[in-house]
C-alpha positions in Angstrom: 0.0 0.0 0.0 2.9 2.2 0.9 6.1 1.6 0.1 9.7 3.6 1.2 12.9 4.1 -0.9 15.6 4.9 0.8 19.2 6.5 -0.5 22.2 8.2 0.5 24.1 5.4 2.6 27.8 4.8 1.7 31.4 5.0 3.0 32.2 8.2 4.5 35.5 8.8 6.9 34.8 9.6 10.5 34.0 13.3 11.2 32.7 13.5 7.7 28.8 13.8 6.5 25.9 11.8 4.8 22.4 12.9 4.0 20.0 10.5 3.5 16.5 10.3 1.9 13.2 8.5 2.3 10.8 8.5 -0.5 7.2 7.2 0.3 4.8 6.8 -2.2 1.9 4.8 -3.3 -2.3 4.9 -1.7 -1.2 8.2 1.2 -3.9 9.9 2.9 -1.7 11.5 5.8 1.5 10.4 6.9 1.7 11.2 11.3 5.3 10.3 12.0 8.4 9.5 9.8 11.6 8.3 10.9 15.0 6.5 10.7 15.8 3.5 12.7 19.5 1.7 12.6 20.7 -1.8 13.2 24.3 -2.4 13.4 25.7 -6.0 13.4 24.8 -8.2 16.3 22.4 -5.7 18.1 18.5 -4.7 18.0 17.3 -2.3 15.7 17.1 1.5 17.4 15.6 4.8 16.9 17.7 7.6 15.4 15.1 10.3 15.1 11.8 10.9 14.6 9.8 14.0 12.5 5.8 14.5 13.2 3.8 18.0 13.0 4.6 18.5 16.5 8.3 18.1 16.2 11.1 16.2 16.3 12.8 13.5 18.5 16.9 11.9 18.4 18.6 9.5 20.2 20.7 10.6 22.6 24.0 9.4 21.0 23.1 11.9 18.0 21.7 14.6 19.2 23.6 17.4 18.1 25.2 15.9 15.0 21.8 14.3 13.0 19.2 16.5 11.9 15.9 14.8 10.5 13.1 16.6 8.5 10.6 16.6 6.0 9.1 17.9 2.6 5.6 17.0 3.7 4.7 17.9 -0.6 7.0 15.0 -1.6 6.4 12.6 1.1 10.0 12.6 1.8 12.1 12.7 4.5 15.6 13.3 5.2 18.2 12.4 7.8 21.7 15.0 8.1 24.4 13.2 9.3 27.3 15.1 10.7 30.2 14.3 13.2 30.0 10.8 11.7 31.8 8.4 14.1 32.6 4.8 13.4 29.6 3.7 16.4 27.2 5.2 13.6 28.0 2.5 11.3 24.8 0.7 10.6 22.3 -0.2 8.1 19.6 2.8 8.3 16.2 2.2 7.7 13.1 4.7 7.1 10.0 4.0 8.4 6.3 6.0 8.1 2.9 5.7 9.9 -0.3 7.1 8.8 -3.7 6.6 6.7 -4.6 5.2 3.3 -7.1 6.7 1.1 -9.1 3.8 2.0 -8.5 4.7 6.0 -6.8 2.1 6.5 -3.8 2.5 9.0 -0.2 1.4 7.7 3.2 0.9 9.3 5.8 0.4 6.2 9.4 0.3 6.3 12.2 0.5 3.9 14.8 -2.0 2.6 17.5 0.1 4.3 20.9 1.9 3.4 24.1 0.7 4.4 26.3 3.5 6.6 29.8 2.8 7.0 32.1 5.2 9.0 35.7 4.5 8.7 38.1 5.7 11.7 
């Protein structure tokens, strides 16, 4: 019903910066929250940060270096990565909640971006 692209990962030196993207398209009536999510090898998935009309939300280990936000026009959101450190390595995935046309409620998730911070 809705479906997420997501872009931007690659290899970036530590200190350096990434932006990535989240594209959602498909039957959208209102999207209430997007956000990003990581998983790095051999632990749970986590929330980075999270974007709804009443603001925005980070993890404590990025707060300060990632920015989130959102083109509400083009369904997309983005995620600013600065400071990158070699802990941030991870594959990043997008996620959006909301209502179909139909009013039916969703919860769809991307096929993630790999993020890899060399030291």
């Amino acid at each position: 019903q809705v479906q997420l692209v997501e872009s931007g990962g690659g290899l970036v030196q530590a200190g350096g910066s990434l932006r990535l993207s989240c594209a959602a398209s498909g039957s959208i009536f209102s999207i209430n929250v997007m956000g990003w999510y990581r998983q790095a090898p051999g632990k749970q998935r986590e929330l980075v940060a999270h974007i709804t009309s009443g603001g925005t939300n980070y993890a404590d280990s990025v707060q300060g270096r990632f920015t989130i936000s959102r083109d509400n026009a083009k369904n997309t959101a983005y995620l600013q990565m600065n400071s990158l450190q070699p802990e941030d390595t991870a594959v990043y995935y997008c996620n959006a909640r909301g209502s179909t046309w139909t009013k039916r409620g969703y919860d769809s998730w991307g096929q993630g971006t790999q993020v890899t911070v060399s030291s």
